[in-house]
C-alpha positions in Angstrom: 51.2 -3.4 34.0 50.3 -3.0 37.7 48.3 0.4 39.1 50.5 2.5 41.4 50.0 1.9 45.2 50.7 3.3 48.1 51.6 1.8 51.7 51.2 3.1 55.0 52.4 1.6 58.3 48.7 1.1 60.2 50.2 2.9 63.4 51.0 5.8 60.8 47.1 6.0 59.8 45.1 9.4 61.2 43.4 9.4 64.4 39.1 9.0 63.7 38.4 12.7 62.2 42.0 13.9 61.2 42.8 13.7 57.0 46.1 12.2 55.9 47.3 13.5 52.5 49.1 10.6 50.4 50.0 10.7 46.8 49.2 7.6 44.7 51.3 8.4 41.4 50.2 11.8 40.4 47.1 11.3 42.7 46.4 13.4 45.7 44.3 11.2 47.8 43.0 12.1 51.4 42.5 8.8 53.5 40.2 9.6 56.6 39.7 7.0 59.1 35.6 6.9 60.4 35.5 4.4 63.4 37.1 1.5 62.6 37.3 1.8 58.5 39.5 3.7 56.3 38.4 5.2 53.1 40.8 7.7 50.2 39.2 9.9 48.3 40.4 12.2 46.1 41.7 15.8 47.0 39.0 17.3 44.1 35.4 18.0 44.6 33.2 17.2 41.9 31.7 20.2 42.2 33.9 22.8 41.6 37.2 21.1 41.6 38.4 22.5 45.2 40.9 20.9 47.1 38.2 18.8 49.1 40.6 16.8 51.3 43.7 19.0 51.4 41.9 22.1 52.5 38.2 20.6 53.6 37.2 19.2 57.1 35.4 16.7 58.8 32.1 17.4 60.3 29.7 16.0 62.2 27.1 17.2 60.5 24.8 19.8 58.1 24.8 23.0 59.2 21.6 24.9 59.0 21.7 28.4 60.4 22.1 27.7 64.5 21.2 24.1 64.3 23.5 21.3 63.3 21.3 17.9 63.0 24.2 15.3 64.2 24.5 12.5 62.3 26.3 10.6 64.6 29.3 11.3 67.0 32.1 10.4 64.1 32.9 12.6 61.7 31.7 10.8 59.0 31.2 13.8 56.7 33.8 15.7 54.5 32.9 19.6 54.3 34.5 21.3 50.9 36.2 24.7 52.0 34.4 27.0 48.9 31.3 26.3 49.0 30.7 24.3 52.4 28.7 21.2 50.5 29.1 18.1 52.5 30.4 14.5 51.1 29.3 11.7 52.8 33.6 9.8 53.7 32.3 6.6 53.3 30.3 6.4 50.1 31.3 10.2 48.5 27.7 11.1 48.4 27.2 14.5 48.3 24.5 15.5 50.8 23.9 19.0 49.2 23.6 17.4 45.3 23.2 13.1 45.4 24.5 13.3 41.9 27.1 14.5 42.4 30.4 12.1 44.3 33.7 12.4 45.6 36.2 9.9 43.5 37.2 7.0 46.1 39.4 4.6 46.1 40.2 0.8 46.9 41.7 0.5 50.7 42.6 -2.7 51.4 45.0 -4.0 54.9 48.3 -6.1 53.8 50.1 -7.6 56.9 50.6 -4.5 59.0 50.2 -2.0 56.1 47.1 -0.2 54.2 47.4 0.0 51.0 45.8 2.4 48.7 45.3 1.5 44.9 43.9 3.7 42.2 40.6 1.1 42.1 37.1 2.3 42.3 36.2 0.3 46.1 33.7 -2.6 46.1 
């Protein structure tokens, strides 16, 4: 028996920054684009089970009071909307706990389609 999938047109992916919510059978999976790459993670952080992709942004970086060290000019990190910890998109790293990782899943480009399957990524 196969895993579910699901298949979006590549002009229908989200602009660098922007979260696209997709459901992979009764997954809720954010896909995130960061430059030139497209990673899914699930829409539950492993901290606290909040909707991290659903209701959580991209950021550029930690905040720390006034100052916000920049960790680049993507938005490579995913902030969870209850208590603000960030996820690094690409690996699911949690910056605030390294133990700690968003769920992510296998994003692979078919023809003129990318297709999300309920794999752990390589």
């Amino acid at each position: 028996m196969s895993r579910p999938e699901a298949r979006i047109p590549l002009a229908d992916l989200p602009t660098p920054g922007q979260i696209r919510m997709i459901e992979v059978g009764d997954h809720r999976i954010g896909l995130i684009r960061v430059g030139d790459e497209v990673h899914a993670l699930a829409d539950r952080c492993p901290h606290r089970g909040a909707p991290l992709c659903s209701a959580g942004r991209t950021v550029h970086g930690i905040e720390l009071g006034d100052e916000v060290p920049v960790r680049g000019a993507e938005r490579a990190l995913l902030r969870c909307p209850w208590h603000k910890w960030d996820f690094d998109i690409a690996s699911g790293r949690c910056l605030v706990h390294p133990t700690l990782r968003a769920r992510r899943y296998r994003v692979t480009v078919e023809h003129e389609d990318v297709v999300v399957r309920l794999e752990h990524p390589r």
